[in-house]
C-alpha positions, 0 to 999 in steps of 0.5 A: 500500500505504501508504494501506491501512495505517490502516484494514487493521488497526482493531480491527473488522478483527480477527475476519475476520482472526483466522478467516482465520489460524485455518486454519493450526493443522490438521497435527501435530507431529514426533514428540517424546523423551520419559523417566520421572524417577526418584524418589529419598528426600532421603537419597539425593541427590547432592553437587552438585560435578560430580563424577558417582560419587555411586551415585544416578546409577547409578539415574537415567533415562539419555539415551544421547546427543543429537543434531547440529542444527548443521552436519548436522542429525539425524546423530550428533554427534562427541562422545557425551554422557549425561545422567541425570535424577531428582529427590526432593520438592524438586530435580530433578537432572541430570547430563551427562557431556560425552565428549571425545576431546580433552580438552586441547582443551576451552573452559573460560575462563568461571567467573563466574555469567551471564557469557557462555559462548558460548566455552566448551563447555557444556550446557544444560536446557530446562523447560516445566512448562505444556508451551506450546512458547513459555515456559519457563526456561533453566539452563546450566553449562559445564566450571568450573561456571560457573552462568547462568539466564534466562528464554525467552519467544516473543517472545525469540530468545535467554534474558533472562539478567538474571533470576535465581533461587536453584539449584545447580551444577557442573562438573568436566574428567576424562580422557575429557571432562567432567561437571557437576551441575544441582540445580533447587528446585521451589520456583525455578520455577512449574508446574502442581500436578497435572501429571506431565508436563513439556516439556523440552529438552537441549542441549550446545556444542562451540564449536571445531568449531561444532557444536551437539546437542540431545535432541529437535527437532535441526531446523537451522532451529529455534532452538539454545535455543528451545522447538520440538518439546520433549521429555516428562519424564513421572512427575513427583508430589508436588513439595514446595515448603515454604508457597512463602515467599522473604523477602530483606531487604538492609541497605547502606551508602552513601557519596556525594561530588561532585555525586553527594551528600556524605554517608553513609546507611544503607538496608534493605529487603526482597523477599517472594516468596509462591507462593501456588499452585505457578504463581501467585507474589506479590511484594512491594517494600518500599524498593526499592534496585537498587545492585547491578544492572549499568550500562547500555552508553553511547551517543551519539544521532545520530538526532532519536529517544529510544534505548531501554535495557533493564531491569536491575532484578531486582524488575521482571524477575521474571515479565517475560515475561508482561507482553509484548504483541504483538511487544515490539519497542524501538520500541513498549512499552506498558509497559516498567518502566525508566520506573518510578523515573526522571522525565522528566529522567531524575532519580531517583525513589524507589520506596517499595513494590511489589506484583506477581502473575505466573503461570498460572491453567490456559491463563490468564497472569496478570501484574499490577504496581502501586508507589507512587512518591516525590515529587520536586522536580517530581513528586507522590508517585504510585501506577501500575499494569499488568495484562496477562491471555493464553489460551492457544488452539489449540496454541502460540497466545494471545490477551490484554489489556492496560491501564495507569494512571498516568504515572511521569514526569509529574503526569499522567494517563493510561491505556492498554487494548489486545488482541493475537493471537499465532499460532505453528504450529512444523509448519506445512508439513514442521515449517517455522514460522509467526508471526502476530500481530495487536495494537491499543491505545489510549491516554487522556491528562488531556485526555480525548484517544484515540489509537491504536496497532495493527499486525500482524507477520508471520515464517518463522523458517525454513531455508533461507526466513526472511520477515518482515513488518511493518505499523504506525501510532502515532497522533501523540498516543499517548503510554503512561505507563507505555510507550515509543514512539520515533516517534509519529505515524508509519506504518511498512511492513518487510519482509525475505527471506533465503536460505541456502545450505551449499556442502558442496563448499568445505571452508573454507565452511559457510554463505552467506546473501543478504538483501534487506530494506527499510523505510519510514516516513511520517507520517499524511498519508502523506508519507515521513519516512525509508526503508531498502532494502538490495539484497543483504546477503551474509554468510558463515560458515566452517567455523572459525567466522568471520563476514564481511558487506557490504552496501549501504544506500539512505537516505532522510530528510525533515525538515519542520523543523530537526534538532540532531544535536549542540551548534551543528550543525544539519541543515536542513529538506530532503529527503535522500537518501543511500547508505553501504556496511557491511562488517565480520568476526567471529572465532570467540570459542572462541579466547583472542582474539577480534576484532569489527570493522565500518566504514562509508562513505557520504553523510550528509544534506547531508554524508559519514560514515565510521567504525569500530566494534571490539571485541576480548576477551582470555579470558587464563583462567577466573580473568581476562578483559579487554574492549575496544572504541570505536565512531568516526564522523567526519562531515562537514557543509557548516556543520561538521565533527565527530567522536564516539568512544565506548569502554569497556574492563573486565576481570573476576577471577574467583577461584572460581565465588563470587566475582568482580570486574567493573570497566568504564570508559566514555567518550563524546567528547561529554560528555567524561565518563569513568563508572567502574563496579566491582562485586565480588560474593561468592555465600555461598550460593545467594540469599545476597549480598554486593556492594561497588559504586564509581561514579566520574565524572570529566570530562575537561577542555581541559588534557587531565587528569581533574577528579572529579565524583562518587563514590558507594560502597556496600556491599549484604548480601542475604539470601533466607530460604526456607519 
């Protein structure tokens, strides 16, 4: 099979295999709810407070309850819930009243914006304006009015909550349960000008019963938050959106000491959205500035490979859903914009101006992004550009292109073109669903060099049957400038089978699942580099929500030339085969405390390996919360022995839901570093900011006591003025 993997999948290739998948798209869908909005004058809004007396409401479109998706799908949830929709020129307006024939007993810890409410109970709405069943937006509150937003794509299995946009929110607890209020500007999100009809979806959680309830699609094997057999919100008309204009300038202040600078300086800057239709948006950066975006997770790298981390920037997180291409995995990205404004040493470069187009052209997606970046003490001043365009065919499916110019992180050229084929049927055979994507790309470097990338991936995202498949190769010398890619040079073979069962006659246990999955990788010589099977992963879930697995690991590792795992150790060339076993527990987070612990024992290489990784949560109330964890390993070498700890540990304050506190320490045993991060935010209004940010290093020396290395304090104001 592994011989096969180079030719299977050339772009030659494409179109017999595009016609043989094609065939799948032939039956129809479930039957799906559909309401008519009600329109209302501006004078007759709501006050949003969640507090649901206001009449209009009494006028809205009435749900009169949901449906239970989880544990027992289609059967009558055990709370009632009601949801009322209307909307005026502007907003659109929902309200839930959450029923709870308990109300002491309602989780309500959580009361800063984005903060995870996976512990509370809380509710959510779904909106697809191009009614695609794969994209759309995500808005949810829980009981304290707790505001979180994100994006929904195909390729996610959970909303990128890190984007944001301007709306409004809130929640109440009352005698019989609790409300909350969503007021949506049209002007937030894009859609089709001339359509009435949206896709949408409405969700609610009851996490100390662990059961889940939807409006439409209330299917176990679908995704709680996923697009699947949405419902229709019909009746929609003459949505208002003033000229599409959002201009945010913001104004810092910064001071820097140790080897972070010395020093005061002063910036500003400004954003400038312009939806120059209501589905086609144009942003413009000017002296781009990201002080406020959050750090990244600390982690020591005992692979010989580049970790990827994830964007945090909100410039580039606008619209990032349609610069996806194939199956987006963290391994292989044509284009991932945490390379933009970071060289090869990982030193900052300054991004001066930027422009970005994203959108819907009819069944076109549009996404286009070009910068002009800073010179350095090592880089020329440069400009680097993505474009990305999909079609929509079929009924969930799309085929699209992409190409990149320029290397952010080098005086280098280099340029990148590619083609992919997402298929997706969510009724497939009795609404079971089908994924199927297709991709190939190919890159050009300054020595007028070609190398490729191409793959195809496979998944049956279903109950109680989950298969997924993947085929892979990365020429050695494919090298995006504007990407990521973790193992040049490499083929790669995955495949993985999970069945679940749910012993309805164990009162104590909900669910069980078995898995087999495994893995293997060679270079293009078809010689194996490394190989993962796991035999049988048992995990189980009770019906209190706790979590439990075990599972073994068969490993393989060849290393045709030495490899550095750390300072003055390093693992020989020589063929490796080793074994660990993987164990760990999860206690459900709808109590005050929650605990996650895993361990593993095993050889390693030439040696054995033990270690630990923990978390523990406290949520004391909705106004505090503390976190902390470590991640433990202890190896043993026949040259040496090591160990490597890292921690962190943080704490929020959250006096209202405009206001919080964030404050989290981390610690690596390798650097000996300790990276302090502190941001307080205060929310004026909807897209009016202020943060105060501290970022302190200190190194921790052999007389066991903490030198500073650096400091840097800013103070941010933002300021979205909308036309």
């Amino acid at each position: 099979m592994v011989h096969g993997i180079a030719p299977a999948f050339r772009a030659h290739r494409f179109a017999f295999l595009f016609a043989a998948v094609w065939g799948f798209a032939c039956l129809s869908a479930m039957a799906t709810e559909q309401l008519g909005a009600i329109r209302i004058t501006e004078d007759e809004r709501p006050k949003i407070d969640g507090d649901l007396s206001d009449p209009i409401w009494e006028k809205a479109a009435v749900i009169e309850n949901l449906t239970q998706m989880y544990p027992n799908e289609q059967s009558a949830p055990s709370e009632r819930t009601e949801i009322r929709l209307c909307y005026d020129a502007r907003n659109l307006y929902v309200a839930f009243r959450c029923f709870d024939t308990e109300p002491k007993k309602i989780n309500a810890k959580i009361m800063q914006r984005d903060q995870s409410v996976g512990s509370d109970d809380y509710v959510y709405i779904l909106l697809d304006p191009y009614q695609t069943g794969r994209d759309g937006f995500y808005f949810r509150l829980n009981a304290n009015g707790a505001k979180g937003e994100g994006r929904l794509t195909s390729n996610s299995t959970r909303p990128n909550m890190d984007w944001d946009t301007i709306w409004d929110g809130g929640g109440k607890i009352t005698e019989d349960g609790w409300s909350v209020e969503f007021a949506i500007p049209f002007q937030s999100i894009s859609f089709e000008e001339k359509s009435t009809t949206w896709g949408a979806n409405f969700g609610r959680s009851m996490p100390r019963i662990q059961e889940r309830s939807r409006w439409s699609g209330a299917l176990r094997h679908r995704r709680f938050i996923g697009f699947e057999d949405e419902g229709k919100i019909t009746g929609l008309a003459n949505m208002e959106r003033g000229i599409g204009v959002d201009v945010k300038p913001y104004a810092l202040g910064r001071k820097k000491s140790g080897n972070r600078g010395d020093g005061f300086e002063s910036e500003y800057g400004a954003d400038v959205f312009w939806q120059v239709t209501p589905n086609l948006t144009t942003t413009l950066t000017w002296n781009t500035d990201f002080a406020e975006a959050e750090v990244d997770s600390r982690r020591v790298n005992l692979t010989r490979f580049p970790l990827f981390f994830p964007e945090k920037r909100d410039f580039f997180l606008e619209g990032q859903e349609y610069f996806e291409f194939g199956p987006h995995s963290g391994s292989l990205r044509p284009f991932h914009s945490r390379n933009i404004g970071l060289s090869d040493t990982r030193q900052k470069v300054d991004i001066i101006s930027g422009a970005k187009v994203t959108g819907r052209v009819g069944k076109i997606g549009v996404g286009m992004v070009g910068t002009k970046l800073g010179a350095t003490e090592s880089l020329f001043e440069d400009e680097v550009g993505v474009a990305r365009f999909t079609y929509d065919i079929l009924e969930e499916s799309r085929v699209g292109t992409f190409f990149s110019y320029g290397n952010s992180r080098a005086n280098a050229d280099n340029w990148i073109a590619g083609f992919d084929f997402d298929f997706k049927n969510s009724h497939w055979h009795d609404d079971d669903e089908v994924d199927f994507k297709l991709y190939e790309l190919v890159s050009h470097d300054e020595n007028d060099e070609f190398a490729h990338a191409f793959g195809a991936n496979f998944v049956y995202p279903n109950e109680p049957l989950y298969l997924r498949a993947d085929l892979r190769q990365i020429d050695a010398d494919f090298q995006p400038g504007l990407g990521f890619v973790r193992r040049p040079g490499t083929r790669r073979g995955q495949g993985l089978a999970q069945y679940e069962f749910y012993p309805n006659e164990i009162d104590w246990l909900r669910e069980i699942s078995f898995e087999i999955n495994g893995e293997v990788t060679t270079n293009l010589e078809n010689q194996i580099e490394s190989s993962e099977f796991t035999p049988v992963e048992f995990a189980a879930r009770l019906e209190t929500g706790d979590d439990f697995v075990i599972y073994p690991e068969i490993e393989r590792e060849v290393l045709f030339e030495p490899f550095e795992i750390t300072d003055d150790v390093t693992i020989p060339v020589g063929d490796y085969h080793f074994n660990k076993i993987v164990a760990g527990f999860e206690t459900s987070n709808h109590r005050p405390v929650s605990i996650e612990l895993f361990g593993k024992l095993g050889d390693f290489y030439d040696g054995e390996r033990w270690g630990i990784e923990g978390e523990i949560e406290w949520r004391q109330s909705k106004y505090f919360g503390v976190e902390i964890g470590a991640d433990f390993d202890a190896i043993s070498l026949p040259r040496s022995e090591f160990d490597v700890l890292v921690g962190f540990a943080g704490f929020r304050v959250t006096p209202n839901p405009k206001l919080s506190w964030n404050t989290l320490a981390q610690w690596d045993s390798v650097s000996n570093n300790v990276g302090l991060n502190s941001r307080l935010r205060y929310i004026v209004a909807p897209g009016k900011d202020i943060f105060f940010v501290v970022n302190q290093g200190y190194q921790f020396t052999t007389e066991r006591d903490f030198s500073k290395q650096g400091a840097e304090t800013t103070a941010k104001v933002g300021w979205t003025f909308r036309f």
